[in-house]
N, C-alpha and C positions, 0 to 999 in steps of 0.2 A: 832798383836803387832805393835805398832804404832815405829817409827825411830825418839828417841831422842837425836842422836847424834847432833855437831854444826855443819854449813855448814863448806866444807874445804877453807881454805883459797884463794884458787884460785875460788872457785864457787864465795865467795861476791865479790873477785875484777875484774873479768871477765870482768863485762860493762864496767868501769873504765879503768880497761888496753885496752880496746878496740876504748873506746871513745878516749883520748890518742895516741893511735898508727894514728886513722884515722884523728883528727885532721886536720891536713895537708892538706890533699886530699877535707878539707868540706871549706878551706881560698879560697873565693869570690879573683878569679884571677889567683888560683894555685899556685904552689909552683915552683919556678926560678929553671930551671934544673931537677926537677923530671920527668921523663917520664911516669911514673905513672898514672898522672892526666892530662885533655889537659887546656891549657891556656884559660882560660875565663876571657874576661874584659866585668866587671858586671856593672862597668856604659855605656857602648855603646848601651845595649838593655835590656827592664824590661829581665826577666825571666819571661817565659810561667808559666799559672798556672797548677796544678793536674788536674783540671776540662777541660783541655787545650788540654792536651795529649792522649786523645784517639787513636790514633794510636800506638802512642808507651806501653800504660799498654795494648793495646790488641795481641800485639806480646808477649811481657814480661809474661802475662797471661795463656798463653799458657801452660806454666809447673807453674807458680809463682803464684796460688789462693789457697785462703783457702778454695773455695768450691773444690778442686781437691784431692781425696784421695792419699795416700802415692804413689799407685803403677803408679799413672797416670801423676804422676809430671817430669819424664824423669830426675830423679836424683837429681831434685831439692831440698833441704833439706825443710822440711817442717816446715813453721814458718817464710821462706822468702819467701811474699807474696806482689804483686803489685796493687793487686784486692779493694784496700782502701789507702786513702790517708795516716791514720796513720803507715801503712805498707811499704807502699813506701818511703817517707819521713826516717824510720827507717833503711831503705836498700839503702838509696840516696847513698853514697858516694862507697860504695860496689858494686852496681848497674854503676855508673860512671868507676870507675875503671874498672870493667869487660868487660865491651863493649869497652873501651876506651884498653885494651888490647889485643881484640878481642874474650877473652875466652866467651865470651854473647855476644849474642844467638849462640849457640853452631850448629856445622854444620849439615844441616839438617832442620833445623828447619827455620820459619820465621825473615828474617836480616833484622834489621832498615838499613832505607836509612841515606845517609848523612844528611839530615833533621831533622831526626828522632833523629841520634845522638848528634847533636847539640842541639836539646832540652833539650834531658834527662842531657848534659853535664851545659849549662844554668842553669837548673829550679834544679839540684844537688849543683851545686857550689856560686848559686846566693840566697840562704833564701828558699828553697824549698817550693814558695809560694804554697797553694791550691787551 
């Protein structure tokens, strides 16, 4: 039997309240006094591109691919995925914050370098070129 109820209200506005919330966190420069997000000034240096960062998706890849089945992901939810650029791009600003708060890459596992994080914080906050 097929489910013709409508979706509930909070499933359609999900993206929306979430695009919304993150906002903020995605402004080229960051947000004056948030500690949230780290201070990028996007015209000092292009941002790196996706094709750029092979160090950083191969640490982040680790649990965050979509070729990794559910039990292999080390808790990572499945569906945030860094293994493609329209994946990552999708998870930029979530991705930024994370590491930028230090919850990513979780302990244990492979830590970007200070390099590293300044990328991901760049090529996140500055047009997440490819």
């Amino acid at each position: 039997m097929t489910d013709t109820r409508a979706p509930s209200f909070f499933t359609v506005l999900r993206p929306w309240l979430l695009a919304v919330a993150l906002a903020p966190l995605l402004a080229c420069g960051g947000d004056e006094g948030n500690e949230e997000a780290p201070e990028i000034d996007c015209a000092a240096a292009p941002a790196p591109k996706y094709s750029e960062m092979s160090a950083v998706w191969a640490k982040c890849t680790t649990c965050h691919s979509s070729t990794l089945a559910e039990g292999s992901r080390v808790n990572a939810p499945v569906g945030v995925d860094f293994d493609t650029y329209a994946g990552a791009k999708a998870e930029a600003a979530i991705a930024m914050h994370e590491v930028y708060e230090g919850a990513m890459p979780p302990a244990g596992l492979p830590a970007l370098t200070e390099d590293e994080e300044q990328q991901l914080y760049r090529w996140a906050s500055c047009g997440t070129p490819e």
